[in-house]
FITI-126857 format. One record per residue (C-alpha): x, z, y; residue number from 0; residue in three letters. Coordinates in Angstrom, 2 decimals. Layout:
FITI-126857
{node {X Z Y} NUM "Ala"};
...
***
This chain:
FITI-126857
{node {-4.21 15.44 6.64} 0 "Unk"};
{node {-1.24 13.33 5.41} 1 "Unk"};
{node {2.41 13.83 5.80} 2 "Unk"};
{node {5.03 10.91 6.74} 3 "Unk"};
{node {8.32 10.69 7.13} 4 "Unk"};
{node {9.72 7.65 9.52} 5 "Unk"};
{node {13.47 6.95 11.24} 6 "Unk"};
{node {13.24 7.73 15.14} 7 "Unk"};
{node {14.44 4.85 17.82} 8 "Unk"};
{node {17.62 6.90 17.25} 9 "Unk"};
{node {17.77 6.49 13.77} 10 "Unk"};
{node {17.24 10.60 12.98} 11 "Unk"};
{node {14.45 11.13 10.23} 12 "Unk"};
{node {11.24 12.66 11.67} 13 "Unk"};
{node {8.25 14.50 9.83} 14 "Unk"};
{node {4.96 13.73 11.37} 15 "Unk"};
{node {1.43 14.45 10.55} 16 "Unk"};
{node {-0.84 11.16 9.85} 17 "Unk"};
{node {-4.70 12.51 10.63} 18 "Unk"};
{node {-7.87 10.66 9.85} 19 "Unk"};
{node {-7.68 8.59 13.35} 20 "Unk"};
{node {-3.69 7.07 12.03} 21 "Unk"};
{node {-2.77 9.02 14.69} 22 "Unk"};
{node {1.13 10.07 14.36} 23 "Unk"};
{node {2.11 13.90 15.64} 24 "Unk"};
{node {5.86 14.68 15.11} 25 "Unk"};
{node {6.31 17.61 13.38} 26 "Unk"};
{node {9.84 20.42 14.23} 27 "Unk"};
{node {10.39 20.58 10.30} 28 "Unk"};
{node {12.94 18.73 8.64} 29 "Unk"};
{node {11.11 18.54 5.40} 30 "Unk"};
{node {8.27 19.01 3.75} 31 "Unk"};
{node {8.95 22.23 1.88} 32 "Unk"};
{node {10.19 23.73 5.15} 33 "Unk"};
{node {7.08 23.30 6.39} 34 "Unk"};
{node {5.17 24.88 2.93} 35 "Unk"};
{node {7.55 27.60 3.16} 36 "Unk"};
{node {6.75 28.48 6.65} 37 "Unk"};
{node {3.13 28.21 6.07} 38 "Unk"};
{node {3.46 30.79 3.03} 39 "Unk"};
{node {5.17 32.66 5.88} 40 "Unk"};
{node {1.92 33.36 7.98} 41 "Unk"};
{node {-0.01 32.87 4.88} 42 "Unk"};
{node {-2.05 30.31 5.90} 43 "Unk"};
{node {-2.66 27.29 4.52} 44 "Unk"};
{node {-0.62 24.27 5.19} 45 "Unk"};
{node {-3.15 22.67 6.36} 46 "Unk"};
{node {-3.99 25.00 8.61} 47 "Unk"};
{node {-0.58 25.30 9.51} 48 "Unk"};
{node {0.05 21.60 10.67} 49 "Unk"};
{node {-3.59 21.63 12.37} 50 "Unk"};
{node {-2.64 24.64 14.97} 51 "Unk"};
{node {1.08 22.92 15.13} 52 "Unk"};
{node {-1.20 19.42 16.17} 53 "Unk"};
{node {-3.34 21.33 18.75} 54 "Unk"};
{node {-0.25 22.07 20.74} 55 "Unk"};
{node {1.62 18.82 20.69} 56 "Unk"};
{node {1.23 15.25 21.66} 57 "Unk"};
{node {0.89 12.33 19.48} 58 "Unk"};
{node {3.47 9.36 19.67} 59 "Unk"};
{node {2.39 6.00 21.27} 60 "Unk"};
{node {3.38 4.11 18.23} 61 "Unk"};
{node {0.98 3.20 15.09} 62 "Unk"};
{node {2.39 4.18 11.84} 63 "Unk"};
{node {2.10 0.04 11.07} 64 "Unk"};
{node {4.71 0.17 13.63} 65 "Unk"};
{node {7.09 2.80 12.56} 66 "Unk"};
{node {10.17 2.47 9.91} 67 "Unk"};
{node {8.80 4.41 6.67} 68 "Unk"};
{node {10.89 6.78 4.81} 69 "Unk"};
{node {10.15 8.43 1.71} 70 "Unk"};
{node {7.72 11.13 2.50} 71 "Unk"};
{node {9.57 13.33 0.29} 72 "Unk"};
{node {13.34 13.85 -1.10} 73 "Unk"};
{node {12.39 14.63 -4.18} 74 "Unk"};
{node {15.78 16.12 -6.36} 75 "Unk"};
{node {13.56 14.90 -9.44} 76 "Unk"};
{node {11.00 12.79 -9.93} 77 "Unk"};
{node {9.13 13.06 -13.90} 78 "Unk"};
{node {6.21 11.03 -15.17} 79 "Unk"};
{node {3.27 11.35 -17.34} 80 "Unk"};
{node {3.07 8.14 -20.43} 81 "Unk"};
{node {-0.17 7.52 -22.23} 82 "Unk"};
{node {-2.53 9.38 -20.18} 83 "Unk"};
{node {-5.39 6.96 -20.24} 84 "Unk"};
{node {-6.71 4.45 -22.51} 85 "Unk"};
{node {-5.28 1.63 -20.92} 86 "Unk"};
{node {-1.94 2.68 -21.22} 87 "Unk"};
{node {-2.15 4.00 -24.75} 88 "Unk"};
{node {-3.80 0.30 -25.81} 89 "Unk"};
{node {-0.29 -1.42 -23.89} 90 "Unk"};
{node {1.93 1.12 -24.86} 91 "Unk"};
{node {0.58 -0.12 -28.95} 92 "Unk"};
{node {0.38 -4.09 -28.35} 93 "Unk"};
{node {4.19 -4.02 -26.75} 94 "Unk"};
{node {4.89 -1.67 -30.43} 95 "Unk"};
{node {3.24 -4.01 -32.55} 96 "Unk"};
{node {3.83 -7.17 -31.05} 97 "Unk"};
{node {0.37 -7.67 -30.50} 98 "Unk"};
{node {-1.25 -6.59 -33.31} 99 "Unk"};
{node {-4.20 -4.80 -31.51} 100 "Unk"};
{node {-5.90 -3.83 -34.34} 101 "Unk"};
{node {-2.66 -1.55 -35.40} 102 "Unk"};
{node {-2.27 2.21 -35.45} 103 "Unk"};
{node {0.78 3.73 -34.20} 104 "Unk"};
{node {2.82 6.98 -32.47} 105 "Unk"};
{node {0.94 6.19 -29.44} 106 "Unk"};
{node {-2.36 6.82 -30.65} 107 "Unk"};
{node {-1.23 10.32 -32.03} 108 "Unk"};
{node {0.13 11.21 -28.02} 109 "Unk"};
{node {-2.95 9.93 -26.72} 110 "Unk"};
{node {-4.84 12.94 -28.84} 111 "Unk"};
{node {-2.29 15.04 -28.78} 112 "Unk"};
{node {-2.26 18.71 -27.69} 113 "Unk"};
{node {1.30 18.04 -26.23} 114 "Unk"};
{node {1.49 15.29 -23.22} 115 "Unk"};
{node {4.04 12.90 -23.17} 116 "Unk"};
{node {6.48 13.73 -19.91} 117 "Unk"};
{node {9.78 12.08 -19.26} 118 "Unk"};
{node {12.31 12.55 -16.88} 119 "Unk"};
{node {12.24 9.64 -14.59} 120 "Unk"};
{node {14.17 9.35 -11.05} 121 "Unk"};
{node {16.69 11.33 -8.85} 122 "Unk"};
{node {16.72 11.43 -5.21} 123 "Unk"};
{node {19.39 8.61 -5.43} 124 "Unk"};
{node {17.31 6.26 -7.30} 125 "Unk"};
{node {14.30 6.36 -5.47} 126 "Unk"};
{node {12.86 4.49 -2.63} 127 "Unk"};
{node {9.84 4.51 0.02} 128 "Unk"};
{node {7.61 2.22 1.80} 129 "Unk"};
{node {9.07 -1.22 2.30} 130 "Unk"};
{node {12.54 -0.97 0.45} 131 "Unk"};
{node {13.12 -3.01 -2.70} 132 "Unk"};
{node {12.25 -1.89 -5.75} 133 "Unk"};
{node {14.63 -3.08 -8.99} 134 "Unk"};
{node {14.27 -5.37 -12.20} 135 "Unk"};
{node {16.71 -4.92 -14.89} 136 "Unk"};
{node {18.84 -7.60 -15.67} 137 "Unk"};
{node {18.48 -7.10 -19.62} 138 "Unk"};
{node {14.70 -7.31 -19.83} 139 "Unk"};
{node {12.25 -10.26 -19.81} 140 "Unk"};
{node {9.05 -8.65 -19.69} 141 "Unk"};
{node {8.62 -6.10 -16.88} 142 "Unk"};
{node {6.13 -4.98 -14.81} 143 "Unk"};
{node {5.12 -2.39 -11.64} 144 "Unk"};
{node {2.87 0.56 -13.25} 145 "Unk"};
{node {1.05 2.40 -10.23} 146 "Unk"};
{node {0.17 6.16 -10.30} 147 "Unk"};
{node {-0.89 9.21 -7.84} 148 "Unk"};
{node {1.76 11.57 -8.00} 149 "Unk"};
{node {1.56 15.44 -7.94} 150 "Unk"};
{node {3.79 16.75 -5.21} 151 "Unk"};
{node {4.51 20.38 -7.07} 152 "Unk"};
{node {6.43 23.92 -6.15} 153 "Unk"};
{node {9.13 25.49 -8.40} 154 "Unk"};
{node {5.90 27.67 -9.77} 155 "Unk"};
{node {4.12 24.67 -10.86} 156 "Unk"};
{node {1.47 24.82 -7.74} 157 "Unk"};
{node {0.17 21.25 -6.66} 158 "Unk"};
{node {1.31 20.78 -2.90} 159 "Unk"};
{node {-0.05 17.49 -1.99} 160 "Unk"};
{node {-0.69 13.74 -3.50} 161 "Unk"};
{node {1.38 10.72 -3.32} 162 "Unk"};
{node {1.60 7.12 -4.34} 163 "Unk"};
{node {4.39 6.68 -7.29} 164 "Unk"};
{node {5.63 2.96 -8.69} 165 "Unk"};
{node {6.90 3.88 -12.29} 166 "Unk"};
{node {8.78 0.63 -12.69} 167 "Unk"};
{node {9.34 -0.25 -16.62} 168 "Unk"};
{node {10.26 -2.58 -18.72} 169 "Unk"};
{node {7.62 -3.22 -21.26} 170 "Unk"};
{node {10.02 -4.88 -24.16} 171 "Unk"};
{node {12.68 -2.70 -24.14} 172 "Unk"};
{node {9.80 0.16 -24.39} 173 "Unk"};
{node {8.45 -1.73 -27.27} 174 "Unk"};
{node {11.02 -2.29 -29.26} 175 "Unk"};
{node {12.09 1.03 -30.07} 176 "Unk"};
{node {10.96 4.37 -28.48} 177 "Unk"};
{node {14.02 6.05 -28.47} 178 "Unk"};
{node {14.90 3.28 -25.78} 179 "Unk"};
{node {12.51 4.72 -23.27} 180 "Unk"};
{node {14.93 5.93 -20.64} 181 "Unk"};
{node {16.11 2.56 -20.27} 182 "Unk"};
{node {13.17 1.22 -20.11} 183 "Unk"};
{node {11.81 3.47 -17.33} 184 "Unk"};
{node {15.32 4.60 -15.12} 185 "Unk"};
{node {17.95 2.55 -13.37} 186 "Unk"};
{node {18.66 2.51 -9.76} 187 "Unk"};
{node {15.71 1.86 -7.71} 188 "Unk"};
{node {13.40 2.01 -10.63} 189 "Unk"};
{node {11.18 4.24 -8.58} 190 "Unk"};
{node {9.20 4.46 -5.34} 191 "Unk"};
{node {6.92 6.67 -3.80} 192 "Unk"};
{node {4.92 7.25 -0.51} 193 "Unk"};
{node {3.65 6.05 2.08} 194 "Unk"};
{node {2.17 9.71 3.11} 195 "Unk"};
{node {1.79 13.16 1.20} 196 "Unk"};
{node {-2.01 13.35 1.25} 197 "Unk"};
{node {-2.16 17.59 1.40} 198 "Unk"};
{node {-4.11 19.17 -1.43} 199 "Unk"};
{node {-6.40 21.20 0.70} 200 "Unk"};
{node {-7.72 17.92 1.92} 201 "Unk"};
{node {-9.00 16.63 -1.09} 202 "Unk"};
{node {-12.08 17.21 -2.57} 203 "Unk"};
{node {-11.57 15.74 -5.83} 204 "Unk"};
{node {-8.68 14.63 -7.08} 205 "Unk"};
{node {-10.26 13.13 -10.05} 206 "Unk"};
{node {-11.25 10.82 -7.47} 207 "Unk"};
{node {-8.74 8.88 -6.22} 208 "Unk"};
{node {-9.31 4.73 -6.42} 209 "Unk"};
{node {-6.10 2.94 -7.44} 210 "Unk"};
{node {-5.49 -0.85 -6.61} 211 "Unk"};
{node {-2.55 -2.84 -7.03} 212 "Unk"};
{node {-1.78 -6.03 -5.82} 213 "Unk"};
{node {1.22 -8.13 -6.67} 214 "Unk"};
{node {2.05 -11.28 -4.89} 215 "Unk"};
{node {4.22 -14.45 -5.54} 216 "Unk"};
{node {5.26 -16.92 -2.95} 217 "Unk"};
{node {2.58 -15.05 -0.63} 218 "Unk"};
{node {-0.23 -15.77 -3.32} 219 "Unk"};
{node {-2.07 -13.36 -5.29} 220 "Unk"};
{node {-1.01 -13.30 -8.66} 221 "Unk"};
{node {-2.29 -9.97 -10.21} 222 "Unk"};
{node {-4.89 -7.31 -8.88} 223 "Unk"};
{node {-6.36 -4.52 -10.69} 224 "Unk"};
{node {-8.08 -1.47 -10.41} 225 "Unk"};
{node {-8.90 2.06 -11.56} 226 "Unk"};
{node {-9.46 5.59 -10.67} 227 "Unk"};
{node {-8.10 9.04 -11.88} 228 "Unk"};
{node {-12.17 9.78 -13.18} 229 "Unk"};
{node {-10.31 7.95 -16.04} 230 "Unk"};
{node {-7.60 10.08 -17.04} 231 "Unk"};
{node {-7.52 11.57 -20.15} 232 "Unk"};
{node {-5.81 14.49 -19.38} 233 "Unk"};
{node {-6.15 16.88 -16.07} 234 "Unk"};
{node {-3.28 17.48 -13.69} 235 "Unk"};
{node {-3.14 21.09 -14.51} 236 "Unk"};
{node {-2.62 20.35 -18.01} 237 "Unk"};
{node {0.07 18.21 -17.37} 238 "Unk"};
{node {2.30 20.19 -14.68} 239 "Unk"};
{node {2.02 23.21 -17.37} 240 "Unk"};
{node {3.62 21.59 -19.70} 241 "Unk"};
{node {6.65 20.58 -17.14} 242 "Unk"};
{node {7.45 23.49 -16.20} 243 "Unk"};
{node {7.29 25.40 -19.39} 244 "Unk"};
{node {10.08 27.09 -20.25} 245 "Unk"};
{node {11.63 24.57 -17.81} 246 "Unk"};
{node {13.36 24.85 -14.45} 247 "Unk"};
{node {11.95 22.66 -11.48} 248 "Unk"};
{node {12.32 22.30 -7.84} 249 "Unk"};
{node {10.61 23.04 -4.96} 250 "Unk"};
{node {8.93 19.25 -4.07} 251 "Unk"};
{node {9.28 17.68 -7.80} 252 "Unk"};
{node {7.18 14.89 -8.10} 253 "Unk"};
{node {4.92 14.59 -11.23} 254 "Unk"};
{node {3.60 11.04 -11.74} 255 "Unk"};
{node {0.53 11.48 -13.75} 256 "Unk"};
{node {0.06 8.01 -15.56} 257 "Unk"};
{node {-1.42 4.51 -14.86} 258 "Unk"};
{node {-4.35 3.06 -15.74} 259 "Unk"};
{node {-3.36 -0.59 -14.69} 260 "Unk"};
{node {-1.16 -3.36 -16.50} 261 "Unk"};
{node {-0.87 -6.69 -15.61} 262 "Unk"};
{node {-1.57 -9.60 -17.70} 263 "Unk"};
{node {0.17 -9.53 -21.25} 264 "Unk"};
{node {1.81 -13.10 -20.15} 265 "Unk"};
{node {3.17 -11.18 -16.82} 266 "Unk"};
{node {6.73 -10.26 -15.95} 267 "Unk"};
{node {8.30 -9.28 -11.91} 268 "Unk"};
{node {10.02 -11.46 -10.38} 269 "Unk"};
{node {13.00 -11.76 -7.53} 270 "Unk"};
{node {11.08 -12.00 -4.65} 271 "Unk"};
{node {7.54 -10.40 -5.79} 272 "Unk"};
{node {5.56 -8.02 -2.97} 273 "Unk"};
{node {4.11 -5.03 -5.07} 274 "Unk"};
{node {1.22 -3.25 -3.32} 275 "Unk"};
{node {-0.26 0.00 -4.62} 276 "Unk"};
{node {-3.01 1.66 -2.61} 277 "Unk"};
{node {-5.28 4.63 -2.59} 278 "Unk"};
{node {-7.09 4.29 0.22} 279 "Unk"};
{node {-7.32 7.98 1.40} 280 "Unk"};
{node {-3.46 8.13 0.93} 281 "Unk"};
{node {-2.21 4.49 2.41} 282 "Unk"};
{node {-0.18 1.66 0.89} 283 "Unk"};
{node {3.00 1.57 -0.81} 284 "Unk"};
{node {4.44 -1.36 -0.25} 285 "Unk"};
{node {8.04 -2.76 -2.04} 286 "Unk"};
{node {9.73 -5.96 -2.35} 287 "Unk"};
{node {11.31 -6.82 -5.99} 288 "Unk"};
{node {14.70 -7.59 -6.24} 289 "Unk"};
{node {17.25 -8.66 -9.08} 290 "Unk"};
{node {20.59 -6.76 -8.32} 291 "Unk"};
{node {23.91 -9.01 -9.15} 292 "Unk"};
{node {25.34 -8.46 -12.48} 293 "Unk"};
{node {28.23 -5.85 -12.20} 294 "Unk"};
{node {31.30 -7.13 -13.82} 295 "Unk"};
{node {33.23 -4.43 -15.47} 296 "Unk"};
***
């Protein structure tokens, strides 16, 4: 069972249940955690919960392909995981070294760390959904899309549900220093999630998950790749404890937990790009890239 959020014909946001069939049931909730909360209420699961609220409703006509997209979740914060599989550590050291593959450096030492590396990434203000454009910073030549599941989490650290995140970054700004990591990973609309929060009682394995990502230029494929959470390093768990220790989160933080894909070392977004990250059991996030107008000061 998967959890959407889309603007009514009246323009009010609606919460809706997606089942197995793409079948779209509006939901009385406002939010997400309202409708955790009132599931911990009966103590039942959520799951549960949304099936008996299903059983006594109606679906709507329309097909979710046919529906305007919010984000499934406001999330206050959104964080992210770096270095959590091999593929990232071995980008994360030829951006360091400029391309000296064969070098050791800081990245190798997170990779085999005890400690994860977590970073604060978005606010509810610079994140999008399904459809919207996603940002490219004006200062950086070499960026890229870098597509992840994302851990929908309580205030206690408990995994809620599963989402599609876009960790946007910029790979030479990362590379040329790491203390220059928040500007290489946050500026307005540096982030998107969604389509759906895929709930966790619905998932067998989350060490499952396929990842694809698709970028396209001038309505050609230019980049596709591949992967699957089997090839994480770390396991979710693992990461969210180290979050919230001795830390204060939110009910409905997002966790982004890493990505296994990177484009092309001669790659960079451009205006006008369509990014596409899927996981099939959760849907398609889909954004448009955009380069914002230089603010004179």
């Amino acid at each position: 069972m998967r959890i959407i959020r889309y603007l009514s014909e009246d323009s009010k946001p609606v919460l809706a249940a997606l089942t197995l069939e793409e079948t779209v049931y509006p939901l009385e909730q406002e939010g997400f955690i309202e409708l955790i909360h009132q599931a911990n209420g009966q103590k039942i699961s959520p799951l549960s919960f949304v099936q008996n609220m299903i059983s006594k409703s109606k679906p709507i006509p329309q097909s979710i392909e046919e529906l305007s997209l919010l984000v499934p979740i406001i999330a206050q914060e959104v964080w992210a995981s770096g270095v959590t599989y091999e593929r990232s550590r071995d980008a994360r050291n030829y951006e360091a070294t400029d391309g000296k593959l064969d070098a050791t450096t800081f990245y190798d030492k997170v990779y085999d760390a005890e400690r994860p590396e977590i970073f604060f990434k978005s606010t509810a203000a610079r994140t999008v959904g399904p459809n919207q454009e996603v940002y490219i910073r004006s200062d950086s030549k070499w960026q890229i899309p870098e597509p992840e599941l994302g851990l929908i989490i309580s205030q206690e650290g408990e995994i809620l549900g599963y989402t599609i995140g876009n960790d946007m970054s910029c790979r030479d700004i990362e590379g040329e220093n790491p203390l220059y990591l928040p500007q290489a990973k946050m500026w307005k609309h540096s982030c998107s999630i969604g389509p759906a929060i895929l709930l966790t009682e619905s998932v067998k394995d989350p060490y499952d998950f396929d990842i694809i990502c698709r970028i396209y230029r001038h309505g050609n494929l230019a980049v596709e790749g591949t992967a699957s959470t089997r090839q994480l390093k770390r396991k979710f768990e693992e990461l969210v404890s180290f979050l919230v220790r001795d830390n204060e989160i939110f009910d409905g933080t997002v966790l982004l937990t890493g990505t296994c894909i990177v484009p092309p070392n001669d790659f960079t977004l451009l205006e006008g790009d369509q990014i596409e990250i899927e996981i099939p059991s959760i849907g398609i996030l889909k954004n448009s890239v955009r380069l914002p107008s230089k603010i004179s000061v």
